[in-house]
VOGU-3710 file (C-alpha; in Angstrom, 3 decimals, decimal comma):
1> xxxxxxxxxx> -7,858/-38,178/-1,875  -9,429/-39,075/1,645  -12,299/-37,234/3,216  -13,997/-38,499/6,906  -17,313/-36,324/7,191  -18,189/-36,818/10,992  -21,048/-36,462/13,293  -21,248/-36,366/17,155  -24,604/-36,062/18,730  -25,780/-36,461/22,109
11> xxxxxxxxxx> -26,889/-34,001/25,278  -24,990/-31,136/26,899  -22,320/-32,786/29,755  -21,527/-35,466/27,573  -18,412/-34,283/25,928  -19,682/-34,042/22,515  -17,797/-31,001/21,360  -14,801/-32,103/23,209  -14,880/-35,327/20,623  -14,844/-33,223/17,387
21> xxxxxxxxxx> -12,536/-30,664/18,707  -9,825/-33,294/19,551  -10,378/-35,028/16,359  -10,026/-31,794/14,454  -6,878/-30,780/16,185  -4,968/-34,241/15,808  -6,115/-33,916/12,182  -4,343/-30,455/11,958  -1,297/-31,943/13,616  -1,487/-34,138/10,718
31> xxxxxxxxxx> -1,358/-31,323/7,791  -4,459/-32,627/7,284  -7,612/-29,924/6,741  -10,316/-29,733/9,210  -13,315/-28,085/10,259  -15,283/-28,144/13,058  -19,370/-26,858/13,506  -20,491/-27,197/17,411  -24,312/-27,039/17,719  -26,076/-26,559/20,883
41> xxxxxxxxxx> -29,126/-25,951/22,695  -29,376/-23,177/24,886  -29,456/-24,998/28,477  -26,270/-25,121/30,185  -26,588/-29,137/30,754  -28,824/-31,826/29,485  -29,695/-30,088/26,390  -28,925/-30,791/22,589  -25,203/-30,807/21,537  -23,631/-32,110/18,357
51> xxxxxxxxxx> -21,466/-31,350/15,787  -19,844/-32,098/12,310  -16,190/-32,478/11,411  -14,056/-33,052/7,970  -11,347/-33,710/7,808  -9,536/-34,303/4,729  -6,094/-34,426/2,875  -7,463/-31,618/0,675  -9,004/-28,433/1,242  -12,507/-28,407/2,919
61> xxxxxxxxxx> -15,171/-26,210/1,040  -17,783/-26,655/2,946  -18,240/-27,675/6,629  -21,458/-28,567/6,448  -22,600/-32,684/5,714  -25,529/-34,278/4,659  -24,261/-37,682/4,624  -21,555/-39,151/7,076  -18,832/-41,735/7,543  -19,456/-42,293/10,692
71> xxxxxxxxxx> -21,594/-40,970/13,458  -21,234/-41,253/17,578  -24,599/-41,280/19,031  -24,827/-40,782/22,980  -27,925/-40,935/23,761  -31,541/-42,571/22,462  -32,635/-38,891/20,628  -29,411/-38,823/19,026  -29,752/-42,456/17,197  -33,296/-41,849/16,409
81> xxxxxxxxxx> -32,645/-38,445/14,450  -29,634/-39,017/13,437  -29,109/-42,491/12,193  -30,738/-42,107/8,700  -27,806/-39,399/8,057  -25,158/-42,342/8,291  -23,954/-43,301/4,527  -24,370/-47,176/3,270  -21,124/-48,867/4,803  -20,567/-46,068/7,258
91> xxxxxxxxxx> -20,117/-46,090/10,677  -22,711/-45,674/13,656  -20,903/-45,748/17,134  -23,595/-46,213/19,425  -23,832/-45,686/23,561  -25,013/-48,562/24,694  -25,214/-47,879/28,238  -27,793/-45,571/28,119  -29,387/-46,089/24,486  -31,317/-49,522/24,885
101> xxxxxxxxxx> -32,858/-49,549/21,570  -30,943/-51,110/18,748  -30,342/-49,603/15,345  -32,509/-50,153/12,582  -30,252/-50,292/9,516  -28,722/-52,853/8,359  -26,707/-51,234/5,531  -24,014/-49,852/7,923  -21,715/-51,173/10,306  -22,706/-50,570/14,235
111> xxxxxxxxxx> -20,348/-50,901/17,193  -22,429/-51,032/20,090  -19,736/-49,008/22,679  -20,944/-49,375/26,815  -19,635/-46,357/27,395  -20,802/-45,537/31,205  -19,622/-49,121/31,954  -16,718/-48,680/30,961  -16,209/-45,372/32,649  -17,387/-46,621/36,060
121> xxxxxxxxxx> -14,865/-50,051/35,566  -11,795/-47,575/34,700  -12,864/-45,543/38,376  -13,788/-41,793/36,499  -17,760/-41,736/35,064  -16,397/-38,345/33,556  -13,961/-40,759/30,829  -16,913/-41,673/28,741  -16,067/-39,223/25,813  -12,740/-40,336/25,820
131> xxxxxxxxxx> -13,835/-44,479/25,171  -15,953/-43,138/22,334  -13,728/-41,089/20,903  -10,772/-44,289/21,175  -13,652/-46,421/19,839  -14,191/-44,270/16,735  -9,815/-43,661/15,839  -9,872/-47,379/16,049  -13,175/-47,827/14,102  -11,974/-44,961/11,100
141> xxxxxxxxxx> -8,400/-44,346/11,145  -9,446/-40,879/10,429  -6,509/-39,758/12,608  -3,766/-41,477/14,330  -3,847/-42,613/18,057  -0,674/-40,996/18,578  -2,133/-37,881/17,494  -5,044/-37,903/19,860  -2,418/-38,374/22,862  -0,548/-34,919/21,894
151> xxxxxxxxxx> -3,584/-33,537/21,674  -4,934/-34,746/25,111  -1,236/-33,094/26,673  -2,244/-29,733/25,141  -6,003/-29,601/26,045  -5,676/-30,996/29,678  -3,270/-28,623/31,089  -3,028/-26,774/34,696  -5,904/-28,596/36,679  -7,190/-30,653/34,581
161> xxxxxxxxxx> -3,559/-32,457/33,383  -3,921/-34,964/36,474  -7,284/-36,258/34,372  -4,111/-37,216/31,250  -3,814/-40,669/33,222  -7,118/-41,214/33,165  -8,726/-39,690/29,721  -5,626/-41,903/28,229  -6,770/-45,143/29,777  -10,270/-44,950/28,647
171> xxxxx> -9,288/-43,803/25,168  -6,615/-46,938/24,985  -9,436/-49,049/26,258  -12,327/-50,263/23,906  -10,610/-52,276/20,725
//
């Protein structure tokens, strides 16, 4: 039996929701079960947006999580609260480019992701998301890569399908 309890925190803009919603569709393209709980503050941008995914090869009870596997932080608020909630030998992905504080623990394992940097080197400051979310397939195997790209073909469609390029360059990128 294998259950990934996820977090993704960060500010409105950021792609937060974007994250778990691509991770719980390439999870359901797997037969796998998934759910997916968005929270957000009320502002259009710059506010408060996170939200918890499981995904497992059983049925999910309960979306909500206590504890997680892993946890993408994008910005400093986001580590602060949310670090504690990571599990001993979990995962905390961390922004680097615009969190300048280190984490604390020292029970977990932290990749320190430059996220902006990254964006900004690959020519599209809007790919950010999509390094994280790369960073954290690579970091958990909680679904395939392969699986992400079908579900990048289905989600950028119409206008947005010319941003497939890039969105697959910046998830391919950090190893």
């Amino acid at each position: 039996m294998s259950t990934h309890k996820l977090f993704f925190a960060g500010s409105g803009g950021q792609g937060i929701l974007l994250m778990g919603q691509m991770i719980t569709y390439a999870a359901m393209l797997e037969d796998k079960s998934a759910t997916f709980l968005p929270s957000y503050g009320p502002e259009m941008r710059g506010g408060t947006a996170n939200c918890t995914v499981v995904v497992s090869d059983k049925p999910v009870g309960c979306p909500l999580i206590y504890e997680a596997d892993a946890i993408v932080v994008m910005n400093l608020p986001s580590l602060i609260k949310f670090e504690p909630m990571v599990k001993p030998g979990g995962a905390l992905l961390v922004n680097t480019s615009i969190i300048d504080q280190p984490a604390k623990r020292t029970d977990i394992r932290v990749l320190n992701v430059p996220v902006n940097e990254i964006a900004i080197e690959l020519g599209n400051v809007k790919v950010g998301n999509m390094v994280m979310l790369g960073a954290l397939v690579r970091a958990t195997g909680v679904v395939s890569e392969e699986s992400i790209h079908q579900v990048m073909h289905k989600t950028f469609t119409g206008a947005k399908a010319k941003l497939n390029d890039a969105n697959m360059k910046a998830f391919a990128y950090y190893k």
